[in-house]
C-alpha positions as CSV (number, residue, x, y, z in Angstrom):
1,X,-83.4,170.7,83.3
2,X,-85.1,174.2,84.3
3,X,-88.8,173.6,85.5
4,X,-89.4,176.9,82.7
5,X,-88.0,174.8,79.9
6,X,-89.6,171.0,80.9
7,X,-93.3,173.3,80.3
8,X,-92.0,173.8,76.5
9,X,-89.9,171.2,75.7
10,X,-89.9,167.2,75.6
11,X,-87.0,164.9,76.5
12,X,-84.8,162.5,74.5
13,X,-87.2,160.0,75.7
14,X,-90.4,161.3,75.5
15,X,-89.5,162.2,71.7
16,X,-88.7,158.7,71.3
17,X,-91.4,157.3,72.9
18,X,-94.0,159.5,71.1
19,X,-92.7,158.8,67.8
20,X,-92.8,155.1,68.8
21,X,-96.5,155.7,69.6
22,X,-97.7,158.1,66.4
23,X,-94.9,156.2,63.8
24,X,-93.6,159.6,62.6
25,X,-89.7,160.5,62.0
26,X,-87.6,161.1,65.2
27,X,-85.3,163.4,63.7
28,X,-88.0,165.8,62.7
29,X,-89.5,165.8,65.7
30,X,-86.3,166.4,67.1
31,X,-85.7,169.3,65.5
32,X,-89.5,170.5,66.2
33,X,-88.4,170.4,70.0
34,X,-85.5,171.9,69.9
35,X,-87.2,174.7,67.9
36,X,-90.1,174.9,70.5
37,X,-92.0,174.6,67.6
38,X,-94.4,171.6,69.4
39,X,-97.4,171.8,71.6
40,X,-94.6,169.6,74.5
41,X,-97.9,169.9,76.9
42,X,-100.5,168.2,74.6
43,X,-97.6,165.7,73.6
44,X,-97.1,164.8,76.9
45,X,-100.6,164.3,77.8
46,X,-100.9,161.8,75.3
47,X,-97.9,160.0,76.4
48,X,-99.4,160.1,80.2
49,X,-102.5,158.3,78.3
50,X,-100.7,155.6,76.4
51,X,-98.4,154.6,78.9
52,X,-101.6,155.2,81.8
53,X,-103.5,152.4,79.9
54,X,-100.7,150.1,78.7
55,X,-100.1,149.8,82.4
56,X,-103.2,149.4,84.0
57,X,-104.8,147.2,80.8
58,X,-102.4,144.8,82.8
59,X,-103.3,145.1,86.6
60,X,-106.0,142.0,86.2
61,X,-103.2,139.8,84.8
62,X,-100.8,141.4,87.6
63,X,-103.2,140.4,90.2
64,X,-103.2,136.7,89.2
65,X,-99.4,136.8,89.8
66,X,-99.5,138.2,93.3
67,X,-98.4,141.8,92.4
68,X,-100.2,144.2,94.6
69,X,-99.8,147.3,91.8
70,X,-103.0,149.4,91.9
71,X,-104.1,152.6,90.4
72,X,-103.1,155.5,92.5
73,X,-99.4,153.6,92.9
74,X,-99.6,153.7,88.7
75,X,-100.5,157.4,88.8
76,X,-97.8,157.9,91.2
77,X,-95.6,156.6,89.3
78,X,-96.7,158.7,86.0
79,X,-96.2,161.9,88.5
80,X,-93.0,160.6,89.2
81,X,-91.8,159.5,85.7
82,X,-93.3,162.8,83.9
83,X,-92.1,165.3,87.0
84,X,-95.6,166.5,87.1
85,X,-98.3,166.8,90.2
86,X,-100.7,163.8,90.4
87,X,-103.5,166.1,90.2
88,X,-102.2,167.1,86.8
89,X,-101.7,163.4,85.8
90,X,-105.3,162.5,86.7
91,X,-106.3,165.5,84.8
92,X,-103.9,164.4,81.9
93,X,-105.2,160.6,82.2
94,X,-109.0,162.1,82.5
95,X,-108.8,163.8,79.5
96,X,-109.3,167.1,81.4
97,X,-106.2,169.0,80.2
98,X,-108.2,170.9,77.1
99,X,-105.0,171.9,75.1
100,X,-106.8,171.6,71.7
101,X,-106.1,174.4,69.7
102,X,-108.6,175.7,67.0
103,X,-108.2,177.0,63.4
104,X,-110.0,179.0,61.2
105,X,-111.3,176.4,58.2
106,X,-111.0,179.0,55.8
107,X,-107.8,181.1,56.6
108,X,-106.1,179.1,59.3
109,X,-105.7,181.5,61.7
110,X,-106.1,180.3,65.2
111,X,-109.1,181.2,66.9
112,X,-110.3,180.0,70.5
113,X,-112.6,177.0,71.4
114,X,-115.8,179.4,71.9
115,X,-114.9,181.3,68.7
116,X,-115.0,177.6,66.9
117,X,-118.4,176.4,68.8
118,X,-120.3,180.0,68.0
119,X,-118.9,180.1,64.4
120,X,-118.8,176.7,63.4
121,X,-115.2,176.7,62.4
122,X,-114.8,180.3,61.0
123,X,-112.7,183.4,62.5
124,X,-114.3,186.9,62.5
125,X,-113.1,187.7,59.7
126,X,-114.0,184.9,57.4
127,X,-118.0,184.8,59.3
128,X,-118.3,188.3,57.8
129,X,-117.4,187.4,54.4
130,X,-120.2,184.7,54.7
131,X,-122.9,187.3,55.4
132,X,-125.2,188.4,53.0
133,X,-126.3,191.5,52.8
């Protein structure tokens, strides 16, 4: 797969895993993807999260076993598994990657995270409407 189209679009198994994770239909989502309809980036982030903590919820019990797993090796692993740098995957796993996108709560049109703070939700457009004058 082109290192372009992995930025926009998930795999067979990351579709599978995410609608695993977030119970929704796979065919849908299927067809979201192949649409490039999805945010694949945030998506992915919170695969690198769930699978981040399902592995390393275990490391005590690992330890008791003799296994020698530790956390960079895990995040290795992720960077690995996900074809991403590490730094990206601690970023991902940090909660660092702000890929939130905001809407106006009147209109719906997308505005930026600043935009959301200084308005308290609203676009230009819709803040004007709410002045009185």
């Amino acid at each position: 797969m082109e290192a372009a189209k992995i930025k926009y679009i998930l795999t067979q198994q990351q579709i599978e895993k995410f609608c695993d994770i977030m119970g929704v239909d796979q065919a849908n989502v299927e067809q979201l993807n192949a649409l490039r309809c999805l945010n694949a980036e945030y998506i992915r982030d919170i695969l690198i999260q769930h699978d981040y903590h399902e592995l390393t919820k275990g490391i005590e019990y690992l330890q008791t076993l003799k296994k020698s797993y530790n956390y960079s090796e895990i995040k290795k692993a992720l960077a690995k598994a996900y074809k991403m740098p590490e730094n990206e995957i601690n970023a991902s796993i940090q909660g660092k990657n702000n890929k939130t996108m905001h809407f106006c709560t009147k209109c719906g049109k997308r505005i930026t995270g600043k935009q959301n703070q200084r308005t308290n939700g609203l676009c230009s457009e819709c803040l004007v409407d709410t002045l009185d004058l």
